[in-house]
N, C-alpha and C positions, 0 to 999 in steps of 0.2 A: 618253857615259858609260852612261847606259839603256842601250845595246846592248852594250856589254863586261858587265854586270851580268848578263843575261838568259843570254850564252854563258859565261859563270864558274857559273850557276847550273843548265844544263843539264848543263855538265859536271860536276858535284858530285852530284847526281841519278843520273846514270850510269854512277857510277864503281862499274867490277866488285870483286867480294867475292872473297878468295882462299880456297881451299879451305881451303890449312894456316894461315890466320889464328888467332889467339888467339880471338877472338871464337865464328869455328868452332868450334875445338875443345872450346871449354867446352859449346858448345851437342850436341855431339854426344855427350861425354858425358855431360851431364846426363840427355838421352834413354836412352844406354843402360843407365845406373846405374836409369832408372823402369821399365825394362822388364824390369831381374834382380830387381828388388823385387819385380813384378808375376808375373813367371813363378816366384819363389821363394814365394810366399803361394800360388800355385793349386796347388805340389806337396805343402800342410801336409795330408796326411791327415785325413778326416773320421772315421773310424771309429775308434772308443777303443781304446786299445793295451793291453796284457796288465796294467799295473796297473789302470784303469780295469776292467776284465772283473774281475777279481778284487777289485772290490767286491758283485759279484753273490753273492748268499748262493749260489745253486743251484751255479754256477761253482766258488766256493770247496769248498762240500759234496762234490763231485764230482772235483775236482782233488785234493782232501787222502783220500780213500778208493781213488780209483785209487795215487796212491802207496803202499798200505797192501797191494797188490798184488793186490786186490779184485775179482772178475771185475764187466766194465760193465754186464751186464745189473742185475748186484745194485745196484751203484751208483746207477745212474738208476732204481731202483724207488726204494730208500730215499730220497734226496734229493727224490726228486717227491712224496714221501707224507709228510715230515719237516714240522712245523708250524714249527720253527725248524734249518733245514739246517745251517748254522755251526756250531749248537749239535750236531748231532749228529757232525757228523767229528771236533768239538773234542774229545766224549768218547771216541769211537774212539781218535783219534792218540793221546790221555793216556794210555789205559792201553794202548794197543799199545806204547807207548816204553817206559815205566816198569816193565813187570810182564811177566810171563812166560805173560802168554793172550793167545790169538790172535787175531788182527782180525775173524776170522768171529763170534768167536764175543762179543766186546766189539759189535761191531756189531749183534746179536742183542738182547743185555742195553739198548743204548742206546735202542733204540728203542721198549724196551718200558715206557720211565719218563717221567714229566711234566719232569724234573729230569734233564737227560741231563749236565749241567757239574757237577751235585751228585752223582750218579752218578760219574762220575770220581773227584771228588776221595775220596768216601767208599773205593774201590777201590784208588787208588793212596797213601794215608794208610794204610790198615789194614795192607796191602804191604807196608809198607815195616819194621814190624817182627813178619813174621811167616814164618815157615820156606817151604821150597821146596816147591811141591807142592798149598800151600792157598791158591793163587791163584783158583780155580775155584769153589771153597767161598765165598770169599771177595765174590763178583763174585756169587753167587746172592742173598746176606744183603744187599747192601746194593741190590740190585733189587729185594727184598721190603719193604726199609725206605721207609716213608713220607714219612722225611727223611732221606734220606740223608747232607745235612752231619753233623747232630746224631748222628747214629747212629754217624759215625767216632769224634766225638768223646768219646762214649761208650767205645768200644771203646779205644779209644788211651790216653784219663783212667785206665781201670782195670787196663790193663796197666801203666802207668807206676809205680802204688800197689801194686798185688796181681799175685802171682805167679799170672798164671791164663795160659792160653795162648789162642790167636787163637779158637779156636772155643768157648772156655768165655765167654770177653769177649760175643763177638757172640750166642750163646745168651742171655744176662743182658740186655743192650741191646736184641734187638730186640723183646723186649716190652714194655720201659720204654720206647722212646722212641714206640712207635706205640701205647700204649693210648690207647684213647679218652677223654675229659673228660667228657662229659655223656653216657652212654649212653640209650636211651628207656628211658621205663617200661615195664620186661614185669613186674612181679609184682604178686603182689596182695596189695592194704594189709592192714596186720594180719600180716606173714608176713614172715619176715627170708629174702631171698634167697640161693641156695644161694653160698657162697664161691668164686669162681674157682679150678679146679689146673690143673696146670703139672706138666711133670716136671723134677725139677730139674737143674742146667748139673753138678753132679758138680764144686762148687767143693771146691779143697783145703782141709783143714782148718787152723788156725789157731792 
């Protein structure tokens, strides 16, 4: 009996494995379901894709002015020199869209202010009720204004009440909205300092 045991148990031991077995098959592909997982993760790109880049202020800056059809050279100076880039194409593209001056010359005015989005808005506000031709005009007064929001809103307030036209409004505004508050002391006590003039906006009469 030991000895039919011993030869029952070698032969159990040594019983060959069939290729197309079930057991194979799972096994084969288990493996090769781990190795398209494994070759499918090594092809995921490491380098950030075009939304990614275009979180880049400089990128954006640069992208939104060449559309504007902007030569590169100008581009890549402005943007490299821009304290906040975003902010500068953002005012370009607004009043390039909105108003009838050109990108060279929006691009010019933008970068010559602290407030390049408040610049915009002040330009494409004032725009928008005011005749063909005094875009330019327009876009100078509110580069000069100190606050440019405030300064629409002035302009815009008083057209709305009084019959004045774009360039009498902005004349009135932009000396009320940027005088000074506390000027120094230049005169000497005892002596009523001389009254501020102005020429006047040639409002209509009333």
């Amino acid at each position: 009996m030991m000895m039919i045991r011993k030869i029952r148990s070698r032969l159990g031991s040594s019983a060959p494995t069939y290729p197309n077995s079930p057991r194979q098959r799972w096994r084969k592909g288990g493996l090769l379901g781990l190795s398209l997982v494994a070759l499918t993760v090594g092809l995921i790109p490491l380098n950030p894709g075009p939304a990614e880049a275009r979180k880049n202020a400089y990128d954006r800056c640069a992208a939104e002015l060449l559309d504007r059809q902007l030569p590169a050279e100008t581009v890549a100076l402005a943007c490299s020199a821009a304290l906040r880039p975003e902010e500068l194409s953002e005012c370009v593209a607004e009043i390039d869209n909105r108003t009838d001056i050109l990108a060279e010359d929006a691009l010019t005015r933008c970068q010559q202010v602290r407030r390049p989005l408040e610049l915009a808005t002040c330009v494409v506000d004032i725009s928008d009720d005011s005749t063909e031709g005094e875009a330019p005009l327009i876009l100078d007064f509110c580069r000069r204004s100190l606050l440019p929001a405030e300064f629409s809103e002035c302009v815009v307030g008083l057209q709305n009440q009084i019959d004045l036209v774009t360039s009498q409004a902005m004349s009135v505004c932009i000396d009320t909205r940027d005088r000074v508050d506390s000027p120094l002391p230049n005169f000497i006590p005892g002596r009523e300092p001389p009254a501020p003039t102005r020429p006047s906006p040639n409002l209509p009469s009333t």
